[in-house]
N, CA, C and O atoms as a CHARMM CRD file, in Angstrom:
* protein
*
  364
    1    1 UNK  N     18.88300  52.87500 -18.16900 PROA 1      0.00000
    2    1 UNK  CA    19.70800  51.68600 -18.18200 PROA 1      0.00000
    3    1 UNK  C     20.64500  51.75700 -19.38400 PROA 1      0.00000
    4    1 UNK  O     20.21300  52.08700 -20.48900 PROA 1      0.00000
    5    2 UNK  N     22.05200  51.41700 -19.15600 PROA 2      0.00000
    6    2 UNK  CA    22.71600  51.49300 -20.34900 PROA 2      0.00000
    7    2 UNK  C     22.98200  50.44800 -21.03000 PROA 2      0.00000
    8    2 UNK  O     22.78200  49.34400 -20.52400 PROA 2      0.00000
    9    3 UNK  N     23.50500  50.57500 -22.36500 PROA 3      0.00000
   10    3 UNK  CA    22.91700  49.73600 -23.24400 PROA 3      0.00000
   11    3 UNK  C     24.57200  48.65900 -23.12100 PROA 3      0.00000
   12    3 UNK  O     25.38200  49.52100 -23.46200 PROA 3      0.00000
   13    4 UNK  N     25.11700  47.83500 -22.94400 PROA 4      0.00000
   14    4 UNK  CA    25.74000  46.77700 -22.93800 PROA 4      0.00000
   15    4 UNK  C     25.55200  45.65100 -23.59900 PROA 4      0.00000
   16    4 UNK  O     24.46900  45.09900 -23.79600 PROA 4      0.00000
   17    5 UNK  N     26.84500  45.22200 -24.02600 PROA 5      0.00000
   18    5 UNK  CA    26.88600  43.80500 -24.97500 PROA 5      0.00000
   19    5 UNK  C     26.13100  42.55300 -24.22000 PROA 5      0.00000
   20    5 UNK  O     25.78800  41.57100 -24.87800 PROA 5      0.00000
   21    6 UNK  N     25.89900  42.63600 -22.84100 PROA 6      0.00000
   22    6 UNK  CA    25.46400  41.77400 -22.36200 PROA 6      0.00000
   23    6 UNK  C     23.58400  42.03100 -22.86500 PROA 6      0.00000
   24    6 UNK  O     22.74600  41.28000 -23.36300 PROA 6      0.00000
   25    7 UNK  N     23.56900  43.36600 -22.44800 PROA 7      0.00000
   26    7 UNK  CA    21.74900  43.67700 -22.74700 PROA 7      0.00000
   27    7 UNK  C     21.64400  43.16400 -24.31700 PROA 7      0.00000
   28    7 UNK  O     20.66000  42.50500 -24.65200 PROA 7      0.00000
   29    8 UNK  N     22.72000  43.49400 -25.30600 PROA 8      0.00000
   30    8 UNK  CA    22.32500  43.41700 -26.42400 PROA 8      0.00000
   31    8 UNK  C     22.21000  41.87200 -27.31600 PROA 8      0.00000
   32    8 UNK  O     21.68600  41.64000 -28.40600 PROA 8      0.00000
   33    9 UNK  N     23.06600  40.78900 -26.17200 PROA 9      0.00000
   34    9 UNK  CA    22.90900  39.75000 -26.33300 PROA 9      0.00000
   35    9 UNK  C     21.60600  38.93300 -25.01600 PROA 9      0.00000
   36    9 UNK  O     21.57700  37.70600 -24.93400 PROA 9      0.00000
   37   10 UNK  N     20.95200  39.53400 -24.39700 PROA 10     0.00000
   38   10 UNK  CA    20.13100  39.04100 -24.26300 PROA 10     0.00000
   39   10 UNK  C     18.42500  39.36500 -24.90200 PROA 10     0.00000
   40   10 UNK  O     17.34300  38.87700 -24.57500 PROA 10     0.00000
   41   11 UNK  N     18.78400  40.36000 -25.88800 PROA 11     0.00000
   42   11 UNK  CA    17.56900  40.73300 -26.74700 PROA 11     0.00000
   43   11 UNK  C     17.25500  39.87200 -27.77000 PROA 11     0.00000
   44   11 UNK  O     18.03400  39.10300 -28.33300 PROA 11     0.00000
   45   12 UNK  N     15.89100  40.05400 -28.02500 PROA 12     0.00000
   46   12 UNK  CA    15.47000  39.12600 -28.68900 PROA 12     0.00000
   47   12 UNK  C     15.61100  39.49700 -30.45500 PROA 12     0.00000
   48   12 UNK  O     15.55100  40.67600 -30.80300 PROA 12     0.00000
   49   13 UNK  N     15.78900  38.45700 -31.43000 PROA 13     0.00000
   50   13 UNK  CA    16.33600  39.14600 -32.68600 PROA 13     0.00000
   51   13 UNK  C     15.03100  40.23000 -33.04400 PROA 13     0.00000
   52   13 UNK  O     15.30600  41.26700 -33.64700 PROA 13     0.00000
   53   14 UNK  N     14.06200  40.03600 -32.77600 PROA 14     0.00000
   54   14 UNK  CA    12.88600  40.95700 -33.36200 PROA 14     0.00000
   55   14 UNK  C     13.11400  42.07000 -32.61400 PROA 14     0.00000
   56   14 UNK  O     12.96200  42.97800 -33.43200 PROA 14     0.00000
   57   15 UNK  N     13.39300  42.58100 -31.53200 PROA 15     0.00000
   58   15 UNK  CA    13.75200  43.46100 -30.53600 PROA 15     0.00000
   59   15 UNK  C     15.06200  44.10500 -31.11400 PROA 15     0.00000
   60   15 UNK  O     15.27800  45.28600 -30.84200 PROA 15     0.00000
   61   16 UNK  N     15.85100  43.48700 -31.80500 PROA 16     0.00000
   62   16 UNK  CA    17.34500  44.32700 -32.71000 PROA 16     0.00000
   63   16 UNK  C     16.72800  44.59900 -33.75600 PROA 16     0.00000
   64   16 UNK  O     16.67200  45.80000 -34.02400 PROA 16     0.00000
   65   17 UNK  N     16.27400  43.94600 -34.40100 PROA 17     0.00000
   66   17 UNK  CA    16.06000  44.31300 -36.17200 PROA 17     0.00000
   67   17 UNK  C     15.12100  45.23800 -35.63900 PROA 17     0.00000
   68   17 UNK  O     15.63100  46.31800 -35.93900 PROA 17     0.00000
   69   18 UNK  N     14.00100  45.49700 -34.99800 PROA 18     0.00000
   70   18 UNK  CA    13.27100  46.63000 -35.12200 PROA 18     0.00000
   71   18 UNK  C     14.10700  48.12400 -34.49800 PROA 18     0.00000
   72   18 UNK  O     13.98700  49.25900 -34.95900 PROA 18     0.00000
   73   19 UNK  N     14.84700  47.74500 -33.47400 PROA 19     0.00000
   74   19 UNK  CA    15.67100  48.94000 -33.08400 PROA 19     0.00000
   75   19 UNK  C     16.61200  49.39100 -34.12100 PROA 19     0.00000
   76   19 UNK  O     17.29900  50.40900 -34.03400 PROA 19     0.00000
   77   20 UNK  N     16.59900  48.47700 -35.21600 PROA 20     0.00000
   78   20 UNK  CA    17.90200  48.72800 -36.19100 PROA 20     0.00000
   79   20 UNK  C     17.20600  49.80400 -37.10100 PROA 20     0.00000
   80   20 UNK  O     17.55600  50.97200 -37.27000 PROA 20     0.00000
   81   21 UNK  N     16.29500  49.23400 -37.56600 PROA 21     0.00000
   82   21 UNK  CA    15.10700  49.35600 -38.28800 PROA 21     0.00000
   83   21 UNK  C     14.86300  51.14900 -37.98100 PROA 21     0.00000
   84   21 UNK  O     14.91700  52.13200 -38.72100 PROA 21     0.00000
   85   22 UNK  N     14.59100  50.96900 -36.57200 PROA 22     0.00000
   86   22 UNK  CA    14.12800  53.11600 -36.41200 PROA 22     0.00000
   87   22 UNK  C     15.35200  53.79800 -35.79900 PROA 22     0.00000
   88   22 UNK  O     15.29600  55.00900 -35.59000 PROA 22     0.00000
   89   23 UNK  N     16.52900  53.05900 -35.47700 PROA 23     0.00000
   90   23 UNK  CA    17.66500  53.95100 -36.00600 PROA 23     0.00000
   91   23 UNK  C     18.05300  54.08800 -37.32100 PROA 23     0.00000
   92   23 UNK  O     18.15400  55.26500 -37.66900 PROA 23     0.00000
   93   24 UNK  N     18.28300  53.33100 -38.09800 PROA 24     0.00000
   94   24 UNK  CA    18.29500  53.98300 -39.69300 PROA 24     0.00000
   95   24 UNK  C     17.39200  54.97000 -40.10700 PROA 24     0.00000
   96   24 UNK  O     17.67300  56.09900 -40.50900 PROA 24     0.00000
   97   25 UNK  N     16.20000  54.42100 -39.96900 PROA 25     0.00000
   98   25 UNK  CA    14.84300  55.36800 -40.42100 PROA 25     0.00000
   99   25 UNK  C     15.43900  56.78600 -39.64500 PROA 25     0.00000
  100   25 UNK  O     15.77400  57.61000 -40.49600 PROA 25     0.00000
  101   26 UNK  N     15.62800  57.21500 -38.39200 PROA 26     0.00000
  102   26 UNK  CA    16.12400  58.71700 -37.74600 PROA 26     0.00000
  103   26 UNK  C     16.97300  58.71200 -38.17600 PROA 26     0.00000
  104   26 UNK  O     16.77600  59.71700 -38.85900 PROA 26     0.00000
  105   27 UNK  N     18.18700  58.33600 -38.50200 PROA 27     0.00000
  106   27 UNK  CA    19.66700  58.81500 -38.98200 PROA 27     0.00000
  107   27 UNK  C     19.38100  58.98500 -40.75600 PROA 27     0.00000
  108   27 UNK  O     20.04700  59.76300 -41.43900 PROA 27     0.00000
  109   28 UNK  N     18.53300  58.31200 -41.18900 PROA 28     0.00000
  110   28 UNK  CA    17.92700  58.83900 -42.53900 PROA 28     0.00000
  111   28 UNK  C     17.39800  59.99800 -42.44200 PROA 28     0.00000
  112   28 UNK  O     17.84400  60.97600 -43.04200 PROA 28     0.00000
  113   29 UNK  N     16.28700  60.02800 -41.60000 PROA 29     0.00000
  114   29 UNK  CA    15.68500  61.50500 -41.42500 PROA 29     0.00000
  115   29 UNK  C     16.70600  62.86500 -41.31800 PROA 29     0.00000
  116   29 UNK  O     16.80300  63.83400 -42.07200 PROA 29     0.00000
  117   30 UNK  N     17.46500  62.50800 -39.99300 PROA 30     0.00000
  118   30 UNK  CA    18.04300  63.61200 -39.38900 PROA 30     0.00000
  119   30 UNK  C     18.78300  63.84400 -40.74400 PROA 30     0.00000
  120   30 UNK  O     18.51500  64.84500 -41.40800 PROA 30     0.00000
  121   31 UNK  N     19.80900  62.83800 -41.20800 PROA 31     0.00000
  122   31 UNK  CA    20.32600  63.47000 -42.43200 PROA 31     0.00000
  123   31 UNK  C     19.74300  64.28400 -43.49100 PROA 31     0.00000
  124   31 UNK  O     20.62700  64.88600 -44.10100 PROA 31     0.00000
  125   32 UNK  N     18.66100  64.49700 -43.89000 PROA 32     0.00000
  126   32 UNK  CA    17.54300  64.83900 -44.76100 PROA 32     0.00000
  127   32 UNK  C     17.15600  66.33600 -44.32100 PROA 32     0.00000
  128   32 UNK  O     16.94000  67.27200 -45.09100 PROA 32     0.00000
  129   33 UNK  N     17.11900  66.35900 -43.03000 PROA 33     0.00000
  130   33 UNK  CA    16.88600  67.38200 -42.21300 PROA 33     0.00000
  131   33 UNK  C     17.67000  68.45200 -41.88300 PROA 33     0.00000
  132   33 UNK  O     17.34000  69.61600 -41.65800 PROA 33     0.00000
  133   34 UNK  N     19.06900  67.77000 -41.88000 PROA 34     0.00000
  134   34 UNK  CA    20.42900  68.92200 -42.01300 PROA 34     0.00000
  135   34 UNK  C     20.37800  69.14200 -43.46900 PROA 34     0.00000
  136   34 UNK  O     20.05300  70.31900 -43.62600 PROA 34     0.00000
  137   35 UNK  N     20.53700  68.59100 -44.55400 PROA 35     0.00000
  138   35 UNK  CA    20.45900  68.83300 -45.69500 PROA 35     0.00000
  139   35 UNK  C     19.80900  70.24200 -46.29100 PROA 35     0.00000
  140   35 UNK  O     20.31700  71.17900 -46.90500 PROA 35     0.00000
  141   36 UNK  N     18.20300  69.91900 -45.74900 PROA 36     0.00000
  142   36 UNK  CA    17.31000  70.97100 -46.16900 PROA 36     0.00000
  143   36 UNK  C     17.84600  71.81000 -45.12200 PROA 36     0.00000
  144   36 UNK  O     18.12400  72.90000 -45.62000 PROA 36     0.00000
  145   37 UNK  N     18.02400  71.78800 -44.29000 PROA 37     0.00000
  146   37 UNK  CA    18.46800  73.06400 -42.94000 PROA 37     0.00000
  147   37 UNK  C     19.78600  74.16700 -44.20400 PROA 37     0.00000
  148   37 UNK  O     20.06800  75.36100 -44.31600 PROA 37     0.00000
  149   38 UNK  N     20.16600  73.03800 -44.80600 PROA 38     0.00000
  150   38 UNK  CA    21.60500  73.68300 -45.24200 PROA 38     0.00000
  151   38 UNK  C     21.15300  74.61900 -46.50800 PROA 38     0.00000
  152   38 UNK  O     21.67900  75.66600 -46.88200 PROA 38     0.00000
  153   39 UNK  N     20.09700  73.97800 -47.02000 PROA 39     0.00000
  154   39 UNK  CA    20.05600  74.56400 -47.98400 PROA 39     0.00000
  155   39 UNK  C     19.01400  75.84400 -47.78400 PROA 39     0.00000
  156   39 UNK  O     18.24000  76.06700 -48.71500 PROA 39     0.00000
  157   40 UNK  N     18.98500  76.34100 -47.09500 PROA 40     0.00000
  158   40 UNK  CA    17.69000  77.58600 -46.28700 PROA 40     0.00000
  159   40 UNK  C     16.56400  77.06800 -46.08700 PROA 40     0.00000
  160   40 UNK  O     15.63900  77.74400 -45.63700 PROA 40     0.00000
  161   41 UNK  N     16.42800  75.72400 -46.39500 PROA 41     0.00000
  162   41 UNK  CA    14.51600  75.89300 -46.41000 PROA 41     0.00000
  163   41 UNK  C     14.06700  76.14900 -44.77300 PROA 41     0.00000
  164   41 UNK  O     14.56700  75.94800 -43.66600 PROA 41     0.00000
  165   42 UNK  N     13.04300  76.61300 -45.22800 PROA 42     0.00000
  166   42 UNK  CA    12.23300  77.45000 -44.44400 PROA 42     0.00000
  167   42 UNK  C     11.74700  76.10200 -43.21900 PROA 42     0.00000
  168   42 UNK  O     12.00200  74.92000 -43.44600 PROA 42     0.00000
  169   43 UNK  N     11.28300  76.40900 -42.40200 PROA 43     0.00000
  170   43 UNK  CA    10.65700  75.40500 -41.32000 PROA 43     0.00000
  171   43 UNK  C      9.75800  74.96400 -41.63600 PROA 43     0.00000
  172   43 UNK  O      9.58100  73.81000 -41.24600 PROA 43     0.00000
  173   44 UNK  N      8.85700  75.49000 -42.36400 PROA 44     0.00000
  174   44 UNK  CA     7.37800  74.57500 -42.79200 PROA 44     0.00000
  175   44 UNK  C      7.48600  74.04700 -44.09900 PROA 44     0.00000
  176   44 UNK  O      6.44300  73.47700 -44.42000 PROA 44     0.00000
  177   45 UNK  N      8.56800  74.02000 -45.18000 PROA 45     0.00000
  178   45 UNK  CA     8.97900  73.58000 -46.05000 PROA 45     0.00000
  179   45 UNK  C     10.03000  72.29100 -45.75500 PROA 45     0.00000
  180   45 UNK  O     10.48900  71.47800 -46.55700 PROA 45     0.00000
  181   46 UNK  N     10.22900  72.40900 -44.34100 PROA 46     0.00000
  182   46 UNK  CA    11.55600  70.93200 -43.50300 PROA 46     0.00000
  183   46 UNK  C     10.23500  70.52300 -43.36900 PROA 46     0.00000
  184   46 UNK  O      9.88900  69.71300 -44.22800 PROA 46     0.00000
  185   47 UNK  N      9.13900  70.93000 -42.30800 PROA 47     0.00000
  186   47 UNK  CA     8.35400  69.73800 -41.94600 PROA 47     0.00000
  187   47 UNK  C      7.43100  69.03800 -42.96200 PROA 47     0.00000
  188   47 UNK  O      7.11800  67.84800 -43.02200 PROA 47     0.00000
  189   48 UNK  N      7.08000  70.05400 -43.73000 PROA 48     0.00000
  190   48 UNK  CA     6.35600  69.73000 -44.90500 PROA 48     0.00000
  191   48 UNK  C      7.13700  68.42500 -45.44300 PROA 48     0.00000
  192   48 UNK  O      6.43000  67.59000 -46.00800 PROA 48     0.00000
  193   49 UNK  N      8.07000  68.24300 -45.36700 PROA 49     0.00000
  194   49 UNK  CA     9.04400  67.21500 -46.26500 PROA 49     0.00000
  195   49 UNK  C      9.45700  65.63700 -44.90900 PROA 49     0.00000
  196   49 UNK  O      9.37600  64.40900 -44.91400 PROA 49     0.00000
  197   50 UNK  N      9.82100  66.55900 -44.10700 PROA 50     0.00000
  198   50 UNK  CA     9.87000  66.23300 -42.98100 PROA 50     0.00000
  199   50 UNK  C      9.06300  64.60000 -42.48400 PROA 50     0.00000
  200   50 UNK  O      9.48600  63.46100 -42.29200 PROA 50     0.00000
  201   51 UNK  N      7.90700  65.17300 -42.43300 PROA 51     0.00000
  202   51 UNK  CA     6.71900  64.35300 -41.58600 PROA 51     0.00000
  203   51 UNK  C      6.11800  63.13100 -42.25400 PROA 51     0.00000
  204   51 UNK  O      5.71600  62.13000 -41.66100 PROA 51     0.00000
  205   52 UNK  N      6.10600  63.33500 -43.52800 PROA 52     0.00000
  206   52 UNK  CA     5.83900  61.93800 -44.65000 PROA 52     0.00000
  207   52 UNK  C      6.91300  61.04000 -44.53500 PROA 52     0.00000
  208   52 UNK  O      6.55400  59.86800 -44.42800 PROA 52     0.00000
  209   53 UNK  N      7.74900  61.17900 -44.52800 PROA 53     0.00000
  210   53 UNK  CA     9.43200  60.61200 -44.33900 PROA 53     0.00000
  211   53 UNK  C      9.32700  59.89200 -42.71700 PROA 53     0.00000
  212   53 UNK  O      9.40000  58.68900 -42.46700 PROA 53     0.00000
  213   54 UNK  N      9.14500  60.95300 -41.79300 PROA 54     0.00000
  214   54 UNK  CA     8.92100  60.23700 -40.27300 PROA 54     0.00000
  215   54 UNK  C      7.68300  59.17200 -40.48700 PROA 54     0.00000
  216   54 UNK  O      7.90300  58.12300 -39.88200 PROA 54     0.00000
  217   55 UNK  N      6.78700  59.18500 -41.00100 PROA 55     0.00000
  218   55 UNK  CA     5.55200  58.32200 -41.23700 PROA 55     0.00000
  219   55 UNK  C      5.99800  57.04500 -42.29400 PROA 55     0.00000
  220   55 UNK  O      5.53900  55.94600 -41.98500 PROA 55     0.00000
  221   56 UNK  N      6.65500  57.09600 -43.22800 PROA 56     0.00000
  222   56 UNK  CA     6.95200  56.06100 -44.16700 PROA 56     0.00000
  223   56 UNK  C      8.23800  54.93100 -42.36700 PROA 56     0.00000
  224   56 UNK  O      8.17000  53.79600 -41.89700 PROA 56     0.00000
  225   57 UNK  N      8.87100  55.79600 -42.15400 PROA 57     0.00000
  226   57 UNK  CA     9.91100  55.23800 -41.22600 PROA 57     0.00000
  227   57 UNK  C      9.42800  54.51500 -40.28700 PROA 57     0.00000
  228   57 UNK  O      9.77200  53.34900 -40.09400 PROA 57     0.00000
  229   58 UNK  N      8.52400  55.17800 -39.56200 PROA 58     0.00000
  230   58 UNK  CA     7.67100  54.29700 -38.53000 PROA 58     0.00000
  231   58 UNK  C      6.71900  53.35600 -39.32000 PROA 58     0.00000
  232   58 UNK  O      6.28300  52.43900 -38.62400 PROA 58     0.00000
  233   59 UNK  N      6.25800  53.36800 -40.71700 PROA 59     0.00000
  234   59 UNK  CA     5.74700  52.09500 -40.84100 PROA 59     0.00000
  235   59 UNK  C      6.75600  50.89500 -41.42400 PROA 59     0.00000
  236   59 UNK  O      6.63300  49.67300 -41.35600 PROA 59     0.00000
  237   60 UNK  N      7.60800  51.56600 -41.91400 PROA 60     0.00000
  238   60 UNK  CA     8.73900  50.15900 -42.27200 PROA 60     0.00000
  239   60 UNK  C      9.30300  49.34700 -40.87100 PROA 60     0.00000
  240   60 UNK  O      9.63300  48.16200 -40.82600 PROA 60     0.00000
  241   61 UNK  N      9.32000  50.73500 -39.27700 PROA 61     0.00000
  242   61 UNK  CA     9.97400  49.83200 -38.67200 PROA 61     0.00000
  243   61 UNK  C      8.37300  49.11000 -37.88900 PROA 61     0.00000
  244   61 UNK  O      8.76400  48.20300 -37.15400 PROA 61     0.00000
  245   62 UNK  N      7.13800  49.18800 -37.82700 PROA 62     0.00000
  246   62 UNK  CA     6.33900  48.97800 -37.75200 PROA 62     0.00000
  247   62 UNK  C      6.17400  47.28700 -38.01600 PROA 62     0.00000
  248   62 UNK  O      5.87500  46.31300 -37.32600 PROA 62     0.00000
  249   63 UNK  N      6.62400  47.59300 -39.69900 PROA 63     0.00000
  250   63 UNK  CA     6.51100  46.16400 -40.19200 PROA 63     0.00000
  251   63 UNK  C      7.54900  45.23600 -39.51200 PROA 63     0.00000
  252   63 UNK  O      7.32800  44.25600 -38.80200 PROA 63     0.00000
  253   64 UNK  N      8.97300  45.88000 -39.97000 PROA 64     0.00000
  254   64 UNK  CA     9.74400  45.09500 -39.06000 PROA 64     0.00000
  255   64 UNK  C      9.48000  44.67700 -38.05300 PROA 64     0.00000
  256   64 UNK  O      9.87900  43.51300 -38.01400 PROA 64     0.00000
  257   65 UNK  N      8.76600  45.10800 -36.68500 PROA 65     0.00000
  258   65 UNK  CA     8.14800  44.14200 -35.46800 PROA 65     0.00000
  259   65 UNK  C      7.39600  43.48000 -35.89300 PROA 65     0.00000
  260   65 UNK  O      7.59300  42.47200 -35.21500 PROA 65     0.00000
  261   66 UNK  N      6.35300  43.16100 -36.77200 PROA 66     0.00000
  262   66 UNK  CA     5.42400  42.47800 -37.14800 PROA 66     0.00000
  263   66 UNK  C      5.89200  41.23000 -37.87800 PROA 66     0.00000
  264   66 UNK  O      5.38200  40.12200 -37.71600 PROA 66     0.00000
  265   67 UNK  N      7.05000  41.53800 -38.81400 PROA 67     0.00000
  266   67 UNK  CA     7.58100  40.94400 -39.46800 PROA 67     0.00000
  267   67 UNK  C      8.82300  39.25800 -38.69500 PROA 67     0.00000
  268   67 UNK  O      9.15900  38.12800 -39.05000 PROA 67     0.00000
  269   68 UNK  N      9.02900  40.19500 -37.55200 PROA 68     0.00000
  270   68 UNK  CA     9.87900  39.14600 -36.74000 PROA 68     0.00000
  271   68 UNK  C      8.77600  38.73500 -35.76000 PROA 68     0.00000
  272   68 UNK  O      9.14400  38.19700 -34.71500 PROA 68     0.00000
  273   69 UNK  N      7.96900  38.85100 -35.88900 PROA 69     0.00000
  274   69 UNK  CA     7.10800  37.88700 -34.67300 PROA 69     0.00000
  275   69 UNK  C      6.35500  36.87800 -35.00600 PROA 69     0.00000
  276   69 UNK  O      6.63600  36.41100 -36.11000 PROA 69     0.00000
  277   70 UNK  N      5.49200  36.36900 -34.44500 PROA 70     0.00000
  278   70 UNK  CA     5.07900  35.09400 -34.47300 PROA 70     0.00000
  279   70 UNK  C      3.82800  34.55800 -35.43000 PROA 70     0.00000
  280   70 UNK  O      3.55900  33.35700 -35.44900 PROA 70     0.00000
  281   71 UNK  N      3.21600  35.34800 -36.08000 PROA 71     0.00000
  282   71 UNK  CA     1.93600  34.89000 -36.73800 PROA 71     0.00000
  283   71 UNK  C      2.09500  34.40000 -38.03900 PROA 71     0.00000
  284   71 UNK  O      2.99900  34.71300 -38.81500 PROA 71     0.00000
  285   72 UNK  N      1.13300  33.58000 -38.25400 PROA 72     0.00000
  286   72 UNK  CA     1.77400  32.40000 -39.24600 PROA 72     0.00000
  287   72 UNK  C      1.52000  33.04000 -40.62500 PROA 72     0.00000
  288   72 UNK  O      1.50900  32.30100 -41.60900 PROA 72     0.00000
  289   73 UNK  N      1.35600  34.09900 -40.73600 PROA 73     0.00000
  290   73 UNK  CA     1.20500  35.05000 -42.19900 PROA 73     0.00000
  291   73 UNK  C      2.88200  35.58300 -42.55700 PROA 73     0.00000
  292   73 UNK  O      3.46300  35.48300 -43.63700 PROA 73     0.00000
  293   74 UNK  N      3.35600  36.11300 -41.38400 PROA 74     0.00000
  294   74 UNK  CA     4.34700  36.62300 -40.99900 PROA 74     0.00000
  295   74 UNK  C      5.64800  35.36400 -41.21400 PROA 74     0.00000
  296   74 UNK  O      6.58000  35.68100 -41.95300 PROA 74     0.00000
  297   75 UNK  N      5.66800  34.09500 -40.61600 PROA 75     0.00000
  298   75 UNK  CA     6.25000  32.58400 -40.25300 PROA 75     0.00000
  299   75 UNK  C      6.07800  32.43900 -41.78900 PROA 75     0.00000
  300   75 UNK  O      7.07700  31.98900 -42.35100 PROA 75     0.00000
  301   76 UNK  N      4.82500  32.77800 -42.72600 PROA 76     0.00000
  302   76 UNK  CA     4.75900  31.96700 -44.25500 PROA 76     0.00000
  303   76 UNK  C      5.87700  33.24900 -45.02500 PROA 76     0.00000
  304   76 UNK  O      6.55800  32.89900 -45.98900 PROA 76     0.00000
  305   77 UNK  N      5.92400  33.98100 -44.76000 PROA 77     0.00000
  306   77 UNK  CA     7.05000  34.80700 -45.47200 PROA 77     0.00000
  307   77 UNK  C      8.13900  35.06400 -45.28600 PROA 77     0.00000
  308   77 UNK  O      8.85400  35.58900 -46.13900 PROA 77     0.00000
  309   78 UNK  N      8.61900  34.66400 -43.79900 PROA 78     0.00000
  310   78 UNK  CA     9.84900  34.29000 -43.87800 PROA 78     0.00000
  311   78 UNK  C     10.41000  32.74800 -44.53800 PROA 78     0.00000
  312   78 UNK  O     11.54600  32.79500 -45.01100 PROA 78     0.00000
  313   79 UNK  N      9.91100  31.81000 -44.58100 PROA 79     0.00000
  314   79 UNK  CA     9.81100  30.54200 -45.26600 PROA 79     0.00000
  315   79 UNK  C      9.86400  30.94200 -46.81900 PROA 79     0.00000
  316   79 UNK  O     10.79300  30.65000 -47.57200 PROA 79     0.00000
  317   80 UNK  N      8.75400  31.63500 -47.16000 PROA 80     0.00000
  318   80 UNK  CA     8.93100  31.86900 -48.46400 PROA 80     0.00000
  319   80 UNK  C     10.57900  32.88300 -48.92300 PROA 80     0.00000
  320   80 UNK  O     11.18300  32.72000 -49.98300 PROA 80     0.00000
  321   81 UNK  N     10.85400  33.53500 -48.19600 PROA 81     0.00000
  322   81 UNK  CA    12.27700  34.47800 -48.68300 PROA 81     0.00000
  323   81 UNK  C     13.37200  33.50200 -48.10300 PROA 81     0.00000
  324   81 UNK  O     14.49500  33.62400 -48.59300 PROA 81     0.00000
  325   82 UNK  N     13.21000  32.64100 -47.21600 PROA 82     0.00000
  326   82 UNK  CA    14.30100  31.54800 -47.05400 PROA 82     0.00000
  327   82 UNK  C     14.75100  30.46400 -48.29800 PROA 82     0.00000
  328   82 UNK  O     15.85100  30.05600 -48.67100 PROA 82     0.00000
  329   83 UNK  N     12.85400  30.10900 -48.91400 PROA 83     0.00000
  330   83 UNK  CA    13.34000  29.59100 -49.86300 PROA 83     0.00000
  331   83 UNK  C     13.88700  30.01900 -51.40200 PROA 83     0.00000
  332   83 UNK  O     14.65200  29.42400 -52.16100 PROA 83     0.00000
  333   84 UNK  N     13.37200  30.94300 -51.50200 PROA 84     0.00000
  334   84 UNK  CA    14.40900  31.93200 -52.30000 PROA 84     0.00000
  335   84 UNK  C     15.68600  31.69200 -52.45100 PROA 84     0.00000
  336   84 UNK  O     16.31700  31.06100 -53.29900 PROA 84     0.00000
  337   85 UNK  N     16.04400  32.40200 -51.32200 PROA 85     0.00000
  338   85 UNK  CA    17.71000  32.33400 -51.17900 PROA 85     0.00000
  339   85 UNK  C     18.06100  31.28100 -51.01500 PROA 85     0.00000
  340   85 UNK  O     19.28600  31.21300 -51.10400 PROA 85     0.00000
  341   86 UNK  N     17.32800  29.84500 -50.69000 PROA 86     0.00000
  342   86 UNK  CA    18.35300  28.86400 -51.11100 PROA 86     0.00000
  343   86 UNK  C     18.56700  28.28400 -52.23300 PROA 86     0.00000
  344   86 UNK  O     19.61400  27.72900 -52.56700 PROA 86     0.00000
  345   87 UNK  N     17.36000  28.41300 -53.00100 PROA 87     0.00000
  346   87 UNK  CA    17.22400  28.30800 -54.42600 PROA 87     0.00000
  347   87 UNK  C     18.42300  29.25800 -54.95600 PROA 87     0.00000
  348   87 UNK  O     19.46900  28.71300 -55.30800 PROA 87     0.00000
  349   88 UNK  N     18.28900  30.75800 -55.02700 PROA 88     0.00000
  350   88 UNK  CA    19.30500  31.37000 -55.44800 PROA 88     0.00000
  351   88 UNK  C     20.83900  30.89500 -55.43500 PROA 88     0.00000
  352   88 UNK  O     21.66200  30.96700 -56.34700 PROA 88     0.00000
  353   89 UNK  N     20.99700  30.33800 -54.00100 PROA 89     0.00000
  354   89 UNK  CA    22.10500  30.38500 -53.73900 PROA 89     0.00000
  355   89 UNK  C     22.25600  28.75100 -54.20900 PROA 89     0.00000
  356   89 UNK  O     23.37900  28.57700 -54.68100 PROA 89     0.00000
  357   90 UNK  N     21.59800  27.75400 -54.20900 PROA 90     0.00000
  358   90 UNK  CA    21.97500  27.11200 -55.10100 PROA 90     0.00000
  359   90 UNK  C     22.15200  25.44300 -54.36500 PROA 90     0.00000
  360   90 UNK  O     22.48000  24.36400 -54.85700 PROA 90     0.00000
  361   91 UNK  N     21.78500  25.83400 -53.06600 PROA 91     0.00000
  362   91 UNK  CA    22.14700  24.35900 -51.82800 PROA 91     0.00000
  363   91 UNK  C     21.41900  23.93000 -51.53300 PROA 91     0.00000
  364   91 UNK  O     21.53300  22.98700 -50.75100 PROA 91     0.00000
């Protein structure tokens, strides 16, 4: 199915921020990955480097689903970084 402004406005915000979430995390990687490619390293010296990096990525975007959904641990920390920033910001 292709991806359209219509599909992308009927997704749910936790459903974007997490897709946002593990496209950065791969376009971080892959960049990381041409890098070392460029610089000779060896294949088990890419994955070696590689695979901790894919694992940190999938748990940030991990959190991110967890983070936009519904449980009231999750609901108390967005409240808490809302009130932050309005404090910060001053309104």
């Amino acid at each position: 199915m292709p991806v359209t402004a219509v599909t992308l406005h009927a997704m749910s915000n936790r459903v974007k921020r997490t897709w946002a979430s593990a496209g950065r995390g791969a376009a971080i990687l892959l960049g990381l990955v041409a890098y070392w490619i460029s610089r000779d390293a060896s294949p088990a010296g890419v994955v070696r480097w590689a695979v901790p990096f894919a694992v940190l990525f999938a748990g940030i975007t991990c959190y991110t689903w967890w983070y936009h959904g519904g449980s009231p641990k999750a609901l108390a920390l967005q409240a808490k970084a809302e009130a932050k920033k309005t404090r910060r910001l001053g309104h």
